[in-house]
C-alpha positions in Angstrom: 0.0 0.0 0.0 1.1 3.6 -1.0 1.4 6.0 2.1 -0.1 9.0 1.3 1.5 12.1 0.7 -0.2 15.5 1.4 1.6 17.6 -0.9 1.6 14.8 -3.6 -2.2 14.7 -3.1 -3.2 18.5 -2.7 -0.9 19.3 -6.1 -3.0 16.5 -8.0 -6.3 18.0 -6.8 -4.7 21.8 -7.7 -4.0 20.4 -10.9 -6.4 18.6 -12.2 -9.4 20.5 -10.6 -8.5 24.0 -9.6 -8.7 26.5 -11.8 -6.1 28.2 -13.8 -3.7 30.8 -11.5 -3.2 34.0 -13.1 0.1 35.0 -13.7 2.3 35.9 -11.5 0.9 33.0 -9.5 1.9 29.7 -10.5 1.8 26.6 -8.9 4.5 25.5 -6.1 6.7 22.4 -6.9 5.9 19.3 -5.5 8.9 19.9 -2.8 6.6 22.8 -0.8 4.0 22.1 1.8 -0.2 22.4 1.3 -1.2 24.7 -0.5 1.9 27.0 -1.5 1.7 29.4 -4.9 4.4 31.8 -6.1 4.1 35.6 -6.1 6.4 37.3 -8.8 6.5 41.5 -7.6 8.8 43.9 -8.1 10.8 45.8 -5.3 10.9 49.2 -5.2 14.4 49.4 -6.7 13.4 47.6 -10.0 14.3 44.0 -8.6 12.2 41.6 -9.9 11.6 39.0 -6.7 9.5 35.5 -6.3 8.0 34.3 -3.0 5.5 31.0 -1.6 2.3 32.7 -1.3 -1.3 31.0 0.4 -3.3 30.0 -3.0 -6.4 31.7 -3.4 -8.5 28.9 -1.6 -6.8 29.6 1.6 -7.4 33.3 1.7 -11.1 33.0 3.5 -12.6 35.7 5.2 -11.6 33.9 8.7 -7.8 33.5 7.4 -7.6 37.3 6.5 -10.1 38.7 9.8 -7.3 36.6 11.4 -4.0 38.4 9.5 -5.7 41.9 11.2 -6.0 40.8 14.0 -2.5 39.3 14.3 -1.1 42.5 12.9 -3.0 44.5 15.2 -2.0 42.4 18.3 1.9 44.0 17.3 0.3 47.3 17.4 0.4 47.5 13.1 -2.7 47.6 12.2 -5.6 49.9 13.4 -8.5 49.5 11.4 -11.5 47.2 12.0 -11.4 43.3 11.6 -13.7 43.4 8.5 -12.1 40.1 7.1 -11.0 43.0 3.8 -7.8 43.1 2.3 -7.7 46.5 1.9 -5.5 49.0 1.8 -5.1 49.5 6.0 -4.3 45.9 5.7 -1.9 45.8 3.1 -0.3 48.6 4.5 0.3 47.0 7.6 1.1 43.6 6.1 3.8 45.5 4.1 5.2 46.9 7.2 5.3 43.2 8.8 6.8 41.9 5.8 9.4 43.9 5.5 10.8 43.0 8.7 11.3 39.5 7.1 12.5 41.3 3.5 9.6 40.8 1.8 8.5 44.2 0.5 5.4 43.1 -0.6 1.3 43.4 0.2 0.8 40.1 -0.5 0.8 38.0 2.2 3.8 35.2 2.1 3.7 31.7 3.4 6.4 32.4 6.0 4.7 35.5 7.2 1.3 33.4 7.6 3.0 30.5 9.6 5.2 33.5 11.8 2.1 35.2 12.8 0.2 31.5 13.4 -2.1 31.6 10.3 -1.1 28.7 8.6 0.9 25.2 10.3 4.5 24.7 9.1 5.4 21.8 7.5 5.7 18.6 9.4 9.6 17.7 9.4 10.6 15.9 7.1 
């Protein structure tokens, strides 16, 4: 019998029944945990830069009402927990971010497991 394999099984079901990502966002290798896509965004210098992003299925109201209240518990964010990525959020996601050099809006995978949104990946 086969042991199953997470990754192996969520990048079947990406593939053959998720829709198509839009670029940037492609689908993660079969190396990354869950459900990992890549963000491709520029830096403010011009430096073209690539990071693991949660695919669009994991950003549910509850994960983002979660991120503001996570960045508000480190006194970044202000606003109300509306479950809305908008621009108070982004803002204060950016600021977070770039603490881990990631100069970006868009939530990362390893900002989402740092603040607790998302499990890391069982060892391997």
């Amino acid at each position: 019998m086969t042991p199953y394999r997470p990754a192996l099984a969520a990048a079947l079901f990406l593939s053959a029944c998720a829709p198509a990502l839009p670029e940037p966002v492609a689908q993660l290798d079969l190396v990354a945990p869950d459900d990992a896509c890549w963000a491709a965004e520029t830096l403010p210098d011009g430096t073209p830069t690539r990071f693991q992003t949660p695919c669009p299925p994991l950003l549910t109201v509850d994960l983002v009402a979660s991120l503001q209240r996570a960045l508000a518990a480190r006194g970044l964010y202000d606003g109300p927990v509306n479950a809305t990525m908008d621009a108070p959020t982004q803002e204060a996601l950016r600021t977070y971010q770039a603490t881990l050099g990631i100069w970006s809006p868009t939530l990362s995978m390893e900002a989402a497991r740092k603040l607790g949104l998302l499990p890391w990946p069982a060892p391997a």
